[in-house]
C-alpha positions in Angstrom: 12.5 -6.6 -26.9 13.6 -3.0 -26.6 16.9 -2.3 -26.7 19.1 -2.2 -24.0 22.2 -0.7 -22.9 25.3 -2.0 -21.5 25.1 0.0 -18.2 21.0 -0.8 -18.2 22.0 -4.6 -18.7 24.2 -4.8 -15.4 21.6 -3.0 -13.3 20.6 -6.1 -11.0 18.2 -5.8 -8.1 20.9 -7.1 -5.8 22.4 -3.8 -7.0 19.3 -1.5 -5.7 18.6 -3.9 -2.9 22.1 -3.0 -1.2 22.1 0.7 -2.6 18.8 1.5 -1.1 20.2 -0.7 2.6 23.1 2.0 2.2 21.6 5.3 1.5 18.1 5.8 1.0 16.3 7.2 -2.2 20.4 5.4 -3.8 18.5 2.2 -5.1 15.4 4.0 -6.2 17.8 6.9 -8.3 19.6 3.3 -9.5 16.6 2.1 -11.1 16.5 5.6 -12.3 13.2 6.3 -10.6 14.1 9.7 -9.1 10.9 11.0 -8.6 10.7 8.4 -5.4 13.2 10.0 -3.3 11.4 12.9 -2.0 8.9 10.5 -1.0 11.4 8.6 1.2 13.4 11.6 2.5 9.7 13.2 3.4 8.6 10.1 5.1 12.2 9.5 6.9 12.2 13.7 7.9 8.4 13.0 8.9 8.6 10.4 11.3 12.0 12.0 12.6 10.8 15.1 13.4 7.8 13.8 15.1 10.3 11.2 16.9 12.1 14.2 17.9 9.4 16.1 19.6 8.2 13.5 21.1 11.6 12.4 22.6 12.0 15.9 24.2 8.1 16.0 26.1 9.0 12.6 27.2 12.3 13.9 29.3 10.5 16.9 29.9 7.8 14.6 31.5 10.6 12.2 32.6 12.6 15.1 34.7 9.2 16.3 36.3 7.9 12.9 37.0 12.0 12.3 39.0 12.0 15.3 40.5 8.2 14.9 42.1 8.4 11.3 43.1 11.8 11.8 45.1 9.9 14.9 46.5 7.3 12.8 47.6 9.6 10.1 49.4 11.1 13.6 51.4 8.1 14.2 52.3 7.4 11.0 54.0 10.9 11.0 55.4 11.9 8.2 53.2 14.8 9.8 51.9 16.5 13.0 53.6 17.0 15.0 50.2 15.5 15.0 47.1 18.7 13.7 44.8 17.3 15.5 41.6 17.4 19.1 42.4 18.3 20.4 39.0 15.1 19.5 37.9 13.0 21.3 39.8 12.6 23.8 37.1 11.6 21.6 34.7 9.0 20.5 37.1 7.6 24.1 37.5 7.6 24.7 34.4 5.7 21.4 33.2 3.0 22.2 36.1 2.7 26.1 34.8 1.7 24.7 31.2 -0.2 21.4 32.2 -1.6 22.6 35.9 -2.1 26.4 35.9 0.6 25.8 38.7 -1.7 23.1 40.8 0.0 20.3 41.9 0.0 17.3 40.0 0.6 13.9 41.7 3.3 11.6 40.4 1.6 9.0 38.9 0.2 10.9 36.8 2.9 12.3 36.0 4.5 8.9 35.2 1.6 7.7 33.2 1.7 10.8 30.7 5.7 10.1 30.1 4.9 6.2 29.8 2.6 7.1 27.0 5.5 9.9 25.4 7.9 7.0 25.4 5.6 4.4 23.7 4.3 7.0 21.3 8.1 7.8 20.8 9.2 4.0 20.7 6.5 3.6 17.9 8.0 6.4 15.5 11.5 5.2 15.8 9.8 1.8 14.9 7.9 3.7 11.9 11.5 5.4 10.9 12.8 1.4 10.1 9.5 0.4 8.5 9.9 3.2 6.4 13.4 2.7 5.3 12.6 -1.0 4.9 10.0 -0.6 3.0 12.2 2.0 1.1 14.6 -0.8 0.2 12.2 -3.3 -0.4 10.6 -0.8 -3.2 13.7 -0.3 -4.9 14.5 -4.2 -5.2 11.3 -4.9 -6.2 11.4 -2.5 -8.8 14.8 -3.4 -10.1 12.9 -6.8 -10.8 10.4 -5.0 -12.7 12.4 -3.1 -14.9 12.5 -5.1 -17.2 9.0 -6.5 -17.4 7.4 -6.1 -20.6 4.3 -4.6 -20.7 4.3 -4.0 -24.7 0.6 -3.8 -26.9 1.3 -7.6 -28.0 -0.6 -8.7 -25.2 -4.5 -8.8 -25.4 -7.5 -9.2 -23.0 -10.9 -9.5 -24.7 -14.0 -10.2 -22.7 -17.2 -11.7 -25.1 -20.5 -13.1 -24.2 -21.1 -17.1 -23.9 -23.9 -19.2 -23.9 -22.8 -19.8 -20.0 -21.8 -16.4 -19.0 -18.7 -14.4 -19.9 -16.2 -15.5 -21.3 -12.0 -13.8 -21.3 -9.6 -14.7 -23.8 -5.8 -14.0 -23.0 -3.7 -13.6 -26.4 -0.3 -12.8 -26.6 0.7 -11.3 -30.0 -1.0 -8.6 -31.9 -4.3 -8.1 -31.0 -8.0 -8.2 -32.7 
């Protein structure tokens, strides 16, 4: 058995279980696996970025689609004034990149930010998997630490009379 210290001996999984649940890439740097937490930060700044841009096209869309449907009911004389004016810019300006300035109708509108706001819901979804599976890596390998995986251990494959035969030997090998 190799030798061990007295700080490697208290190192627990419990230990990197709740240090990863507190800060992510803390349980993998407890196990002293450091080369893991620019994976996780990468993967969390990944899926947060892309949560971010997503978020702000979705109340891009969101603004146009309020501003155009209330539109709409003034138009019919269902309403007497449109009670989102403010975002009337937003509106133009969502038409002048999507439209060449046409006029888009409102539902579809409403089913391009319906698909923003899944496709959003989905990364912040990917952001917990990620951190989860963060955590569960650095229990997982706290458990592993101190698996041995020494030469004493011996796999040898020879030929039978029935087929192939594999003999497991633990001790030195030959």
């Amino acid at each position: 058995m190799p030798d061990t210290t007295a700080a490697e001996a208290l190192r627990t999984p419990r230990g990197a279980l709740w240090r990863a649940a507190a800060i992510p890439g803390w349980g993998q740097r407890y196990n002293r696996q450091t080369w893991k937490i620019p994976v996780v930060y990468a993967g969390l700044a990944g899926l947060g970025a892309g949560a971010l841009a997503l978020n702000a096209d979705y109340l891009r869309y969101r603004h146009a689609f309020l501003y155009k449907r209330n539109q709409e009911l003034v138009e019919q004389g269902q309403i007497d004034e449109n009670p989102w004016p403010q975002y009337e810019e937003d509106y133009r300006a969502l038409i002048a990149a999507i439209a060449d300035g046409a006029d888009v109708p409102g539902a579809t509108l409403r089913t391009r930010r319906d698909a923003l706001r899944r496709n959003r819901d989905l990364f912040y979804f990917g952001i917990g998997l990620w951190y989860g599976l963060a955590v569960l890596d650095a229990y997982v390998s706290a458990h592993l630490l101190d698996f041995d995986v020494g030469e004493d251990l011996t796999l040898r494959l020879a030929p039978a009379p029935a087929g192939l035969t594999a003999t497991l030997r633990l001790g030195p090998g030959r």
